[in-house]
mmCIF file of the N, C-alpha and C atoms, coordinates in Angstrom:
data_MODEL
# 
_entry.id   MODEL 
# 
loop_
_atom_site.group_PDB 
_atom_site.id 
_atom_site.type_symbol 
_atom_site.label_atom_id 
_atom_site.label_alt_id 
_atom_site.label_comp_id 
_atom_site.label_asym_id 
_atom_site.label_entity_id 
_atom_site.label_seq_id 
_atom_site.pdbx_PDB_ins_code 
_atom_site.Cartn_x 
_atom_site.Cartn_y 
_atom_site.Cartn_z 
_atom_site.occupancy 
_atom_site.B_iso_or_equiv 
_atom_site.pdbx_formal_charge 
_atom_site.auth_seq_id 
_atom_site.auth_comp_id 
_atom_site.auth_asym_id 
_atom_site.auth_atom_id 
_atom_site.pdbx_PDB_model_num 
ATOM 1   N N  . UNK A 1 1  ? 0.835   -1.185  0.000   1.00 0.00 ? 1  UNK A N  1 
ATOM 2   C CA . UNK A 1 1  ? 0.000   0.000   0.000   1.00 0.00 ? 1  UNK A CA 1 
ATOM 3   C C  . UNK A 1 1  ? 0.878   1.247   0.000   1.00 0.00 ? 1  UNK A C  1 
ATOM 4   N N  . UNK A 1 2  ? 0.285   2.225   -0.409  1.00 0.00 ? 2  UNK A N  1 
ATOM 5   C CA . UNK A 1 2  ? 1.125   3.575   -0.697  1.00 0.00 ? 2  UNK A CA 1 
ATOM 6   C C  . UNK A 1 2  ? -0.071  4.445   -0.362  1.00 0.00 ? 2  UNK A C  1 
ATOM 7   N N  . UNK A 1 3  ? 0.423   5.468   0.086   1.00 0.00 ? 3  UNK A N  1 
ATOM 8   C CA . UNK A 1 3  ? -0.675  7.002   1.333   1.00 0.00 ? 3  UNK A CA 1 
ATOM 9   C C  . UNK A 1 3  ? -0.367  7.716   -0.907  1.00 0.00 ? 3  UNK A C  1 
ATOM 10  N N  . UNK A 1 4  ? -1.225  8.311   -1.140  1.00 0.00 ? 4  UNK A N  1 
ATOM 11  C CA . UNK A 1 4  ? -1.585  9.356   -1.867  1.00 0.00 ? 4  UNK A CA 1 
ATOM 12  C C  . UNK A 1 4  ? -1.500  10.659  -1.089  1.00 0.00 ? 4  UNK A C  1 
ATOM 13  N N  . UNK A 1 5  ? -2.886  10.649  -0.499  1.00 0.00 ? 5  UNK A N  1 
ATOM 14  C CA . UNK A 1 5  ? -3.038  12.018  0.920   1.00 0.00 ? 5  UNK A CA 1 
ATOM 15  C C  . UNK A 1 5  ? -3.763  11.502  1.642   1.00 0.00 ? 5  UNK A C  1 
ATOM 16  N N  . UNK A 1 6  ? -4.545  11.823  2.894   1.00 0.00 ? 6  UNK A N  1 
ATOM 17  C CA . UNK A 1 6  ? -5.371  11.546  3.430   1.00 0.00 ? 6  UNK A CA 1 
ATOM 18  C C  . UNK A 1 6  ? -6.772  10.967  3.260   1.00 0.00 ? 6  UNK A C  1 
ATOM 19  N N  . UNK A 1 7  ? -7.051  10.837  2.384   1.00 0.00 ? 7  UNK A N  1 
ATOM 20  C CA . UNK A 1 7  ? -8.360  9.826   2.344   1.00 0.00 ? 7  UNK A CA 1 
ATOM 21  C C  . UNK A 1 7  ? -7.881  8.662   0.887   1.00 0.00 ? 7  UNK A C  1 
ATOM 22  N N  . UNK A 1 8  ? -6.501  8.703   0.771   1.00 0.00 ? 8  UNK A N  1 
ATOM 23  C CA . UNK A 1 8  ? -6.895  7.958   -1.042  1.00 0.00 ? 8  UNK A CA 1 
ATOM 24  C C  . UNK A 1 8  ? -5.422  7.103   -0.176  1.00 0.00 ? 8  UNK A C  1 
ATOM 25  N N  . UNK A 1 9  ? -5.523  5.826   -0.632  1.00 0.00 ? 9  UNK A N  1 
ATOM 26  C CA . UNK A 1 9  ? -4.336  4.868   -0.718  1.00 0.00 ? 9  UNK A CA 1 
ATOM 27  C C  . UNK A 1 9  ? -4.197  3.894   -1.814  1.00 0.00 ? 9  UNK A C  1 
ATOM 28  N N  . UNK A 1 10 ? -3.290  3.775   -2.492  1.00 0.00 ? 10 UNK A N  1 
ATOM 29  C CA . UNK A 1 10 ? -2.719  2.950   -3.606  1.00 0.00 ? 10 UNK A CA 1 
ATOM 30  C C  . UNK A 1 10 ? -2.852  1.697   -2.796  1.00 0.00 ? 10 UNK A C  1 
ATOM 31  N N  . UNK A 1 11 ? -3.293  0.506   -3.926  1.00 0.00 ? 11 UNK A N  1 
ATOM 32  C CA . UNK A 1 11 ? -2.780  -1.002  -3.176  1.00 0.00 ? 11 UNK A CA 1 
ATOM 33  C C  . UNK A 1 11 ? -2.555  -1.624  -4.698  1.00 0.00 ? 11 UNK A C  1 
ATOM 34  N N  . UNK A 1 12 ? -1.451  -2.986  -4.288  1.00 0.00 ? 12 UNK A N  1 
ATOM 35  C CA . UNK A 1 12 ? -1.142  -3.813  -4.874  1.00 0.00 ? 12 UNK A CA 1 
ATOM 36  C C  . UNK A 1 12 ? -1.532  -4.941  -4.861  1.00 0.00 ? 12 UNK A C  1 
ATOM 37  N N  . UNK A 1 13 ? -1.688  -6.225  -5.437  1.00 0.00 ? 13 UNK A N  1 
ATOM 38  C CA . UNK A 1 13 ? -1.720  -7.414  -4.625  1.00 0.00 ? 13 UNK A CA 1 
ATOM 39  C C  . UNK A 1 13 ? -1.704  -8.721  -5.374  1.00 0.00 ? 13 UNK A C  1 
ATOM 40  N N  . UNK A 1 14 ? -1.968  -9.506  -5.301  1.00 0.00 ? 14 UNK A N  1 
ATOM 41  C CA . UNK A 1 14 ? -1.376  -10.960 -6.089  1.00 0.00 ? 14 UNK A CA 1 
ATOM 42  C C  . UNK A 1 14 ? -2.428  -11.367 -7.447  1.00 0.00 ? 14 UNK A C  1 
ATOM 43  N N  . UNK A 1 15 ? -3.393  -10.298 -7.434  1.00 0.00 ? 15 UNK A N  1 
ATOM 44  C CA . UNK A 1 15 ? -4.296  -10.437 -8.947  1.00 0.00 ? 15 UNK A CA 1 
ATOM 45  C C  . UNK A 1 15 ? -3.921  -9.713  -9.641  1.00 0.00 ? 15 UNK A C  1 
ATOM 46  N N  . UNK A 1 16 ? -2.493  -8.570  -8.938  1.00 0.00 ? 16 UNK A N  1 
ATOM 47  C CA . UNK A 1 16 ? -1.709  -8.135  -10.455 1.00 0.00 ? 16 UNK A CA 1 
ATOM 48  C C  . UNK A 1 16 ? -2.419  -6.658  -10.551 1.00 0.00 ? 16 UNK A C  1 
ATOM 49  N N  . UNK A 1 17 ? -3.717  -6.261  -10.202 1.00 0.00 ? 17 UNK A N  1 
ATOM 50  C CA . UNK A 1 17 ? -4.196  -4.937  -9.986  1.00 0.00 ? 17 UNK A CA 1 
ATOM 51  C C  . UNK A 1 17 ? -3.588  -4.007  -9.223  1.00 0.00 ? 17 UNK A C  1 
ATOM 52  N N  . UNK A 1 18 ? -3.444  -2.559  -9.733  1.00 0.00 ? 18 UNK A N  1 
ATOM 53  C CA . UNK A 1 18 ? -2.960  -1.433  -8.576  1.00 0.00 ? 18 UNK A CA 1 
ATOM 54  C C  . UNK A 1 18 ? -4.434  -0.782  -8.926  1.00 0.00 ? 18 UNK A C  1 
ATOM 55  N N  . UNK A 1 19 ? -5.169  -0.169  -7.497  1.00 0.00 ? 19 UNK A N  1 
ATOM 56  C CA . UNK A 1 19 ? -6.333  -0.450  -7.325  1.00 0.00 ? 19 UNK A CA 1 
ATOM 57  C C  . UNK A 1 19 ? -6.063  1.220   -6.694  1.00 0.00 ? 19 UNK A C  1 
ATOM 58  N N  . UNK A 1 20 ? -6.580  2.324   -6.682  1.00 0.00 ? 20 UNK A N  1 
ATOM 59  C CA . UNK A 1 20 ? -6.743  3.573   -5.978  1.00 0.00 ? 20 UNK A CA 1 
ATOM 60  C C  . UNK A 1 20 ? -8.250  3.033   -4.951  1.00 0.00 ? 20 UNK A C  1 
ATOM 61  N N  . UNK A 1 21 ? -7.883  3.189   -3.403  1.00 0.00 ? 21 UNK A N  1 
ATOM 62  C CA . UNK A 1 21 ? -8.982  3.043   -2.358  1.00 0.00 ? 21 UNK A CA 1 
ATOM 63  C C  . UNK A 1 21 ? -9.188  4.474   -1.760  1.00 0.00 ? 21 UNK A C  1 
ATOM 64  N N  . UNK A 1 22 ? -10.192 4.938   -1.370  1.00 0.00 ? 22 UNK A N  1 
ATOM 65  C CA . UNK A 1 22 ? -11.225 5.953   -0.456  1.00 0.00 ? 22 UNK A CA 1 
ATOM 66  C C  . UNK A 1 22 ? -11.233 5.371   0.511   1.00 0.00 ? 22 UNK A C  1 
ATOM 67  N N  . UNK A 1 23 ? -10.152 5.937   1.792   1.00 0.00 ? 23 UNK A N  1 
ATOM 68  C CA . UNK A 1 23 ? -10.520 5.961   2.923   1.00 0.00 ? 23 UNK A CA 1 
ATOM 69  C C  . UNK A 1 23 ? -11.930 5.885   3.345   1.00 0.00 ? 23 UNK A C  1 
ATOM 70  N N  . UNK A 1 24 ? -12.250 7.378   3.136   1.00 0.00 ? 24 UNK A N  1 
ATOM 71  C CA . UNK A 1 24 ? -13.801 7.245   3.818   1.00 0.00 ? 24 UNK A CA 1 
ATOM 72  C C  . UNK A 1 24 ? -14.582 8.426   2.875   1.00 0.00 ? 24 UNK A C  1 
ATOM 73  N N  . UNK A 1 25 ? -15.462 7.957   2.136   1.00 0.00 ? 25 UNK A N  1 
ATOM 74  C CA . UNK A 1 25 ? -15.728 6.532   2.254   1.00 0.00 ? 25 UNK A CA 1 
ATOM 75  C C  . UNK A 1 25 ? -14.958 5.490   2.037   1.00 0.00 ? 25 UNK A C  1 
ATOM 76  N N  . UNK A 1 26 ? -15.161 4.252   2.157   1.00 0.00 ? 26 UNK A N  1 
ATOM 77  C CA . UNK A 1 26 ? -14.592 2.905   2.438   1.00 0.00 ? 26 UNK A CA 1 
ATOM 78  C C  . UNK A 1 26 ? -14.936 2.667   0.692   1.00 0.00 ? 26 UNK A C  1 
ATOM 79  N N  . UNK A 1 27 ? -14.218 2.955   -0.290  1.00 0.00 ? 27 UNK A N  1 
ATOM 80  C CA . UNK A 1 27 ? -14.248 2.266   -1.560  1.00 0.00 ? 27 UNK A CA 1 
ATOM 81  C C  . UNK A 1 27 ? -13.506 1.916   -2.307  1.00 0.00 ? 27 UNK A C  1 
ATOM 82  N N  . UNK A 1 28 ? -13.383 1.344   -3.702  1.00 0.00 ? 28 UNK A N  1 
ATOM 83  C CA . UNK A 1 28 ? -12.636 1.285   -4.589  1.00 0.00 ? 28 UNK A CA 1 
ATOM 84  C C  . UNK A 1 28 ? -12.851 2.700   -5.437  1.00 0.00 ? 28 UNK A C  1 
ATOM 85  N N  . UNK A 1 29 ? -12.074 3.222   -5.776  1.00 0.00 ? 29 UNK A N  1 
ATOM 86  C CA . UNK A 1 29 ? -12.231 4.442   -6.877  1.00 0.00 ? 29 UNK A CA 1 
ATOM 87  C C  . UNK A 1 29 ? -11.898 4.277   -8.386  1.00 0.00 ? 29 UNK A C  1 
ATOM 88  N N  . UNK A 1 30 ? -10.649 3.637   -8.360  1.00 0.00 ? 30 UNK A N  1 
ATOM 89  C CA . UNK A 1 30 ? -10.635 3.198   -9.831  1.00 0.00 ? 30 UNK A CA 1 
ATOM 90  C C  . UNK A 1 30 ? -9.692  2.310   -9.726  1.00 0.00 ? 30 UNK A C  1 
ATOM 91  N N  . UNK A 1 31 ? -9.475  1.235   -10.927 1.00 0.00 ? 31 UNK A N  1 
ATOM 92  C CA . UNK A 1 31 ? -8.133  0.333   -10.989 1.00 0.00 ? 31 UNK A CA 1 
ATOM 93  C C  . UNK A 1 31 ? -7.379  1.258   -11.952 1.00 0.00 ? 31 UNK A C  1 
ATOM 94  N N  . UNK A 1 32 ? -6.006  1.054   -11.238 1.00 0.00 ? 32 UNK A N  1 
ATOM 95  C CA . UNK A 1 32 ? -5.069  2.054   -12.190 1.00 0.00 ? 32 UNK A CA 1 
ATOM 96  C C  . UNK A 1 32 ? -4.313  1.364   -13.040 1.00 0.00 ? 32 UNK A C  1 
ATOM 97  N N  . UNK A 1 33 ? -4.184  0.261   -13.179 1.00 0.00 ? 33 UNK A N  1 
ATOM 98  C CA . UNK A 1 33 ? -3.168  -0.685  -13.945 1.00 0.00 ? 33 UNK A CA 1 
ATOM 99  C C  . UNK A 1 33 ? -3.016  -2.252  -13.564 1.00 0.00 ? 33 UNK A C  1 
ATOM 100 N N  . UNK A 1 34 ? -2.699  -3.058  -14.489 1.00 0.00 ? 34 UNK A N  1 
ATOM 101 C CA . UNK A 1 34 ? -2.552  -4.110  -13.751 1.00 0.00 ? 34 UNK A CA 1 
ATOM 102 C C  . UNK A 1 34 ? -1.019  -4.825  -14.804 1.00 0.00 ? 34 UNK A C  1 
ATOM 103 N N  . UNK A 1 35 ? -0.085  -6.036  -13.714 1.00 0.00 ? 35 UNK A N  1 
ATOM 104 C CA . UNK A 1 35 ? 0.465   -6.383  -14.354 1.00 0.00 ? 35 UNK A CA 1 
ATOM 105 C C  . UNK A 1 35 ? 0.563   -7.601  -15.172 1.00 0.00 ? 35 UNK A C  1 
ATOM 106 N N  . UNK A 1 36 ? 0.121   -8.030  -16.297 1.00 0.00 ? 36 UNK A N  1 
ATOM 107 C CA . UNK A 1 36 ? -0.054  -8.983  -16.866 1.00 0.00 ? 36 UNK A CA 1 
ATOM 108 C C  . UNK A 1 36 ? 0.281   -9.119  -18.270 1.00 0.00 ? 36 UNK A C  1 
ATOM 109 N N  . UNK A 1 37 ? 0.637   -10.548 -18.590 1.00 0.00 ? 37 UNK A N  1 
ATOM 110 C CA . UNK A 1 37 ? 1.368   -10.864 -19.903 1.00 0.00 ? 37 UNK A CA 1 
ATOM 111 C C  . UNK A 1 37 ? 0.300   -11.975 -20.843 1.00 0.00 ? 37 UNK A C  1 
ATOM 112 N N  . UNK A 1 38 ? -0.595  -11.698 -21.344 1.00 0.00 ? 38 UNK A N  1 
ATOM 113 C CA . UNK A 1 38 ? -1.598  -12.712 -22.075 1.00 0.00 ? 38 UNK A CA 1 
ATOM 114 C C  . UNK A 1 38 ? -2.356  -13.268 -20.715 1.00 0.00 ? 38 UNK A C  1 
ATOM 115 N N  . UNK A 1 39 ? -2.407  -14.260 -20.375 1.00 0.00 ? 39 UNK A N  1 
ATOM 116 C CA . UNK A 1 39 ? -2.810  -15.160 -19.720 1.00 0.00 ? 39 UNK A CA 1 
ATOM 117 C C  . UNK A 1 39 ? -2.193  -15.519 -18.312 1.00 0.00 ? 39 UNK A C  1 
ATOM 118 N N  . UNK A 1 40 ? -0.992  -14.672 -18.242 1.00 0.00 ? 40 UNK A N  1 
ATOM 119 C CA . UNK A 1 40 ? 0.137   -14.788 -17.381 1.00 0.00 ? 40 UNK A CA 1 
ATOM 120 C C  . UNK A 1 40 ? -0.349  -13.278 -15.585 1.00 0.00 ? 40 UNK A C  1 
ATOM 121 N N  . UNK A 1 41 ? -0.133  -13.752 -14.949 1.00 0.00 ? 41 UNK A N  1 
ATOM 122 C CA . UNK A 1 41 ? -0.659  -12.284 -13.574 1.00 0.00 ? 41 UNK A CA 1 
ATOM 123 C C  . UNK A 1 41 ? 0.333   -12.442 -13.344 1.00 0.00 ? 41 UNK A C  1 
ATOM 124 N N  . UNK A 1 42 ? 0.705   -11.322 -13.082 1.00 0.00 ? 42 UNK A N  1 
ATOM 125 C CA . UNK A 1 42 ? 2.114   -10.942 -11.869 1.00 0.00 ? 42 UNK A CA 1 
ATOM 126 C C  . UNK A 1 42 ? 1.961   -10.485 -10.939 1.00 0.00 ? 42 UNK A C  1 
ATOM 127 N N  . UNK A 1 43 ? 1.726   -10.785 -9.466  1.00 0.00 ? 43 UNK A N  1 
ATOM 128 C CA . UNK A 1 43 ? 1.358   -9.817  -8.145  1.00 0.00 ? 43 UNK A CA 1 
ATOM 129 C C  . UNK A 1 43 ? 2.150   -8.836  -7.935  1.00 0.00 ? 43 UNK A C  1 
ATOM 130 N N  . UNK A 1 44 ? 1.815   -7.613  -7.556  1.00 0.00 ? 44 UNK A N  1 
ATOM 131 C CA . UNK A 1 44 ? 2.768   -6.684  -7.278  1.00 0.00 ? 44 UNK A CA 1 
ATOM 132 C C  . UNK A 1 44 ? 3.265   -7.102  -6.006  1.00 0.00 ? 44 UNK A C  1 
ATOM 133 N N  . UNK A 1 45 ? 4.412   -6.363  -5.991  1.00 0.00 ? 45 UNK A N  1 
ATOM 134 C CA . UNK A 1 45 ? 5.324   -6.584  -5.002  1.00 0.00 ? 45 UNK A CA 1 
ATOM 135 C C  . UNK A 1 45 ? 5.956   -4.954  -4.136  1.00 0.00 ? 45 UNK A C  1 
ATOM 136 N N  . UNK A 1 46 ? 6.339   -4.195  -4.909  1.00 0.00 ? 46 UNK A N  1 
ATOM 137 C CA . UNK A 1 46 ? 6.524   -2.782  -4.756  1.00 0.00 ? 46 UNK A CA 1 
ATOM 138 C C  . UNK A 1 46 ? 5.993   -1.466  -4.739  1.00 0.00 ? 46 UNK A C  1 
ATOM 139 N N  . UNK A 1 47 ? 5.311   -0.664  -4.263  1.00 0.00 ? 47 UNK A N  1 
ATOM 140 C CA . UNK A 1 47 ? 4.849   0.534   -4.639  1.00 0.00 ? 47 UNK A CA 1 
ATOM 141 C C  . UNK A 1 47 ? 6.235   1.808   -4.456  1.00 0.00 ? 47 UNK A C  1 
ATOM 142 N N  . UNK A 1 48 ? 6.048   2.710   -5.387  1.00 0.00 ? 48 UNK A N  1 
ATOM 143 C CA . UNK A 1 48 ? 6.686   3.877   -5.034  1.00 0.00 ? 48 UNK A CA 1 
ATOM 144 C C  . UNK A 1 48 ? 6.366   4.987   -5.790  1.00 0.00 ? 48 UNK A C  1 
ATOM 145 N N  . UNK A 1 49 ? 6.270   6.051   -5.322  1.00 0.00 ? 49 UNK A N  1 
ATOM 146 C CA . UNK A 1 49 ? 6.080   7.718   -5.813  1.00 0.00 ? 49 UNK A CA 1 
ATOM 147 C C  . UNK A 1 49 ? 7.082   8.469   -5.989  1.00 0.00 ? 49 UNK A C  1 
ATOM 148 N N  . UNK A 1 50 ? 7.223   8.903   -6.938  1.00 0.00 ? 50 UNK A N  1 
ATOM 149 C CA . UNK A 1 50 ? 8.343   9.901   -7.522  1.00 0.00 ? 50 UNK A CA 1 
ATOM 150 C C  . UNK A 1 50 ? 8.156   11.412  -6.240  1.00 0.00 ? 50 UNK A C  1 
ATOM 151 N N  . UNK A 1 51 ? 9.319   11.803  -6.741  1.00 0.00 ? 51 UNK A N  1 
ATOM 152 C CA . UNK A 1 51 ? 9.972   13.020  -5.259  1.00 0.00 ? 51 UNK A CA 1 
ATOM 153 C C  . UNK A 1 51 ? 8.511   14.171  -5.972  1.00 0.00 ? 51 UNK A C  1 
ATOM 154 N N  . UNK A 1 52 ? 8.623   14.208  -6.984  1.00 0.00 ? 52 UNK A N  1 
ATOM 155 C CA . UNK A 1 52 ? 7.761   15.314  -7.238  1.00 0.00 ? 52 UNK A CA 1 
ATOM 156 C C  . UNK A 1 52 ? 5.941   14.651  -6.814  1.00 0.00 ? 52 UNK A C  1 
ATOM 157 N N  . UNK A 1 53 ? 5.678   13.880  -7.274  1.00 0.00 ? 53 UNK A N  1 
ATOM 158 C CA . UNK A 1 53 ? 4.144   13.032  -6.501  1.00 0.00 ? 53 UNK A CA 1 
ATOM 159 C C  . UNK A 1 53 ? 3.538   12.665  -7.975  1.00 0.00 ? 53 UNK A C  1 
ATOM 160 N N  . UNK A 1 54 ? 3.914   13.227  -9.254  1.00 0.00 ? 54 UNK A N  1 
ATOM 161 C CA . UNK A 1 54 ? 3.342   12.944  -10.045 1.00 0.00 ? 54 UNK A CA 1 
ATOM 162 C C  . UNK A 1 54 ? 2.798   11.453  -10.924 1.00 0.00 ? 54 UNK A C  1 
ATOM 163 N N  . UNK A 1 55 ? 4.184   10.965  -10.509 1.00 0.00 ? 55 UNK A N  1 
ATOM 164 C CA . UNK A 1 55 ? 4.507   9.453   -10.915 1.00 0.00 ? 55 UNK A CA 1 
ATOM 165 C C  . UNK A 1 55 ? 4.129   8.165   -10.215 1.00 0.00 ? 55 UNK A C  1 
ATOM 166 N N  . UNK A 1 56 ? 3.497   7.076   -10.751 1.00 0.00 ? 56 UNK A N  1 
ATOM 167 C CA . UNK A 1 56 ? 3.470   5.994   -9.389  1.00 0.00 ? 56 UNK A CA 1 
ATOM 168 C C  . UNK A 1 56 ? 4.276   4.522   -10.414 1.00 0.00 ? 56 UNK A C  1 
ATOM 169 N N  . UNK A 1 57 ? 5.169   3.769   -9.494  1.00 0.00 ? 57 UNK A N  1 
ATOM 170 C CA . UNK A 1 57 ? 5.820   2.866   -10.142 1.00 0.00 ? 57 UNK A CA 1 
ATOM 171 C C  . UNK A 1 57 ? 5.370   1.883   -9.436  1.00 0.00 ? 57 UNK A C  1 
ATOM 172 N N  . UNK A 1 58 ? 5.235   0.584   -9.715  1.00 0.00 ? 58 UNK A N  1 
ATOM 173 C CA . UNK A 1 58 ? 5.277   -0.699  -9.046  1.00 0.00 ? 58 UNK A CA 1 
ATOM 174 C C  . UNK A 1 58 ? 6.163   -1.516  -10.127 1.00 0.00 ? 58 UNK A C  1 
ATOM 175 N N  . UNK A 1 59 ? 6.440   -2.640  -9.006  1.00 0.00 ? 59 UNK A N  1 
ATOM 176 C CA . UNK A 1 59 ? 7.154   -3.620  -9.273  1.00 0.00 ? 59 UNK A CA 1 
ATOM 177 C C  . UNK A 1 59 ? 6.585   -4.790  -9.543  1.00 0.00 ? 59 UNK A C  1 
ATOM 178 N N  . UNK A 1 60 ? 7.073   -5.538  -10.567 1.00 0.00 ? 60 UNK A N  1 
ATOM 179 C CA . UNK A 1 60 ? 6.338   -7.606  -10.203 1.00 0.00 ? 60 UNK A CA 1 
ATOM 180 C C  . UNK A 1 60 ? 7.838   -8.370  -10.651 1.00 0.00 ? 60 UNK A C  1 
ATOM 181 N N  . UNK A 1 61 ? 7.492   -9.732  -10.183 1.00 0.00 ? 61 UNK A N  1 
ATOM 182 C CA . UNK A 1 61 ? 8.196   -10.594 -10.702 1.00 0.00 ? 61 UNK A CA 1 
ATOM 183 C C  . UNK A 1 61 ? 8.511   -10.960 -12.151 1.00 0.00 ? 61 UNK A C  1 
ATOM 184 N N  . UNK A 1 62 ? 8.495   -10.197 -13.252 1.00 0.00 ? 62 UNK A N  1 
ATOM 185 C CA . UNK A 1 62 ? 7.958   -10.417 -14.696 1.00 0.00 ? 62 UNK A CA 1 
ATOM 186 C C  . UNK A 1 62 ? 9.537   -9.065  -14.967 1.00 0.00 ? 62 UNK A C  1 
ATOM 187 N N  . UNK A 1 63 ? 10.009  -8.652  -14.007 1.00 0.00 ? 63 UNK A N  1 
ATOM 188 C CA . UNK A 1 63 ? 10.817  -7.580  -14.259 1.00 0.00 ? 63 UNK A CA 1 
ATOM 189 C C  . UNK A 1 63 ? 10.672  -6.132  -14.801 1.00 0.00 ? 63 UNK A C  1 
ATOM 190 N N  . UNK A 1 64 ? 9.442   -5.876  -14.700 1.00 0.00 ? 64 UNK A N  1 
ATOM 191 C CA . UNK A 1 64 ? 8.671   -4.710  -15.505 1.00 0.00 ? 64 UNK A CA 1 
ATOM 192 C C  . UNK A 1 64 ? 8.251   -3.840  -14.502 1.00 0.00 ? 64 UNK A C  1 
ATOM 193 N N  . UNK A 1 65 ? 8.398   -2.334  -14.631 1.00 0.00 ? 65 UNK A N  1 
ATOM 194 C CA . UNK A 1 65 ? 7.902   -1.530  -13.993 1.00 0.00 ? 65 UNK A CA 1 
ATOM 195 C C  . UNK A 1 65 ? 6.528   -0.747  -14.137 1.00 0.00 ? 65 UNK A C  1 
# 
């Protein structure tokens, strides 16, 4: 998971989705990406934000950012 600001958090997780969540309310807001190759999921493993905030990177096992 990764803080955005106060009500929004980034998540990752083993279906390969990076998912933007609403604190409160308690929701999903949008899926932002996912990592996958045809038929192939890669769970994320990494979150990170660039110094300026504009950027969001994750990591998977597939070697791809």
């Amino acid at each position: 998971m990764l803080k955005i600001d106060e009500n929004t958090i980034v998540t990752g997780s083993e279906d390969g989705y990076l998912r933007a969540v609403s604190i409160y309310p308690n929701s999903v807001v949008s899926i932002l990406g996912k990592h996958s190759e045809d038929e192939n999921v890669f769970p994320i493993f990494k979150l990170a934000r660039s110094h300026c905030g504009y950027f969001l990177a994750s990591t998977s096992n597939d070697s791809s950012i």
